[in-house]
Phi, psi and omega in degrees: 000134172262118175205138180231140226266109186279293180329142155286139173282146150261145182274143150225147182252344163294161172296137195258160175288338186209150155265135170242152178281124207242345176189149177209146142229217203275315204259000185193149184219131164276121172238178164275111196242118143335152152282128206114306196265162184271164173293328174201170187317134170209187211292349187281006137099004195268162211275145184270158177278009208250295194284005195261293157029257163329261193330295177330253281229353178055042151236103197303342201248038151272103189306137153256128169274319194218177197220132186255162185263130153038290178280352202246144197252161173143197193262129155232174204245146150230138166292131200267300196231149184305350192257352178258014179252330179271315184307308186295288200294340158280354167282335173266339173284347173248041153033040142275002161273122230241113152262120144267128173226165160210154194229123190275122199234144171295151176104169150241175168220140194234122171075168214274146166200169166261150178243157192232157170149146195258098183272117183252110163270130197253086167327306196313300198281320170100013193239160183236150157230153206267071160268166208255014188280090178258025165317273176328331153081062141210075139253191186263151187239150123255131185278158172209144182199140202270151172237342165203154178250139188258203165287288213266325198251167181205115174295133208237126138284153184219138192207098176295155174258146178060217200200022197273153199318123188011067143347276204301308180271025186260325191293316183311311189259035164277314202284343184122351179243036193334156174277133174319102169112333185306052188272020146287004150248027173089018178298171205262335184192145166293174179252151170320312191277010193072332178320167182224186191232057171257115145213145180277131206238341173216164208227146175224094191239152139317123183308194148236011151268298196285294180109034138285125170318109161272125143266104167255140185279223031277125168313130189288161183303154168249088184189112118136259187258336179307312184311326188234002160229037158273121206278000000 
C-alpha cells in the first residue's frame, strides 16, 4: 500500500498550529515533522513533535520509533499501541525499513553513484567524520542519484544503508556536496531558520499488525530551492 501527500508543506521553525498527518490507522501514525523542531524532548525545552503529537491527537501513550535531526524535515512514524511499537522497532533494528530522502547539495552531480566510508562520531563536537579506510567492512554505503540540476545546486535522492549518527551529512559533504545551509558540514551558509535542505520523503515499512507493505510519502517544504528544483 502506498500513500502519498502531493501538496508542498510550509517549513516553520515555530510551533506549528497542527502536526499534519500524511497516514494514520488504530496502530500506527505517520506525520509531518517540520524543519526546526526536535524530534522528541531535549534540553532546549522547545516544543517537539513527539509532545505536540501527544496533545494533537490526546494520546499520551504514543511512541516514537525512530528519529530525524533537529533541521531536517520528512516523515516519521509512530506507534499507536505497545505491540505495534515492539514491531516497528524490530523492523528498524533488523534495517528492513527502506528511507528515502532528498537533498538540495551545493555542487553538481552527475549520474547516480555509491559512497563508502567508515563514520566515526564525536560526542564533544555533535559531530560525525567519514573515514576512508573501510577494510574491515563496516562502513557506511550511500546510494545516490541526482534528480534535477540547477546552475550551482543539484537535487539528490538519497538513500542510506544502516542507520549511523548524520550519516546522509556527513558522507555528502565528504564526497564534496555539502547540503545547503548545513554549514556544520561544510555549506557555504546557513538558512535564517537554521533548517537545512535534508528531507525525508518516503518511508517503506511492514504494517505490524497485517504485515503489508507500506510506503508514505511527504511533501517537500515549499520554501526557498525546494520550490524551483522539486520536479
Amino acid at each position: 500500500m502506498s500513500v502519498r501527500s502531493t501538496s508542498p508543506t510550509q517549513k516553520s521553525s515555530t510551533e506549528p498550529a497542527a502536526i499534519r498527518i500524511l497516514w494514520s490507522d488504530e496502530a500506527v501514525v505517520a506525520a509531518l515533522k517540520p524543519a526546526g523542531i526536535p524530534v522528541q524532548p531535549d534540553p532546549t525545552g522547545d516544543p517537539d513533535l513527539l509532545s505536540l503529537l501527544r496533545r494533537q491527537l490526546n494520546e499520551p501513550e504514543l511512541h516514537l520509533v525512530h528519529r530525524l535531526d533537529r533541521p531536517v524535515s520528512g516523515v516519521v512514524l509512530f506507534g499507536r499501541t505497545r505491540r505495534a511499537t515492539e514491531g516497528l522497532n524490530s523492523q528498524f533494528r533488523h534495517r528492513s525499513v527502506r528511507k528515502v530522502y532528498w537533498a538540495i547539495v551545493e555542487g553538481r552531480v552527475e549520474g547516480p553513484r555509491e559512497l563508502y566510508g567508515v563514520l566515526r562520531r564525536d560526542p564533544r563536537r555533535r559531530k560525525a567524520t567519514v573515514l576512508t579506510d573501510v577494510e574491515q567492512g563496516a562502513g557506511g554505503v550511500l546510494r545516490v542519484r541526482p534528480l534535477n540540476l540547477g546552475e550551482r545546486y543539484t537535487l539528490l535522492e538519497v538513500e542510506p544503508e544502516g542507520g549511523a549518527f548524520h550519516q546522509i551529512r556527513a558522507q555528502l559533504s565528504a564526497a564534496g556536496w555539502p547540503i545547503k545551509g548545513d554549514v556544520k558540514y561544510g555549506a557555504r551558509r546557513g538558512e535564517r531558520d537554521r533548517s537545512i535542505h535534508l528531507h525525508a520523503f518516503a518511508i517503506t515499512f511492514g504494517h505490524p499488525a497485517t504485515g503489508v507493505p507500506m510506503v508514505v510519502e511527504a511533501p517537500v517544504p515549499m520554501s526557498g530551492l525546494w520550490t524551483t528544483l522539486t520536479p
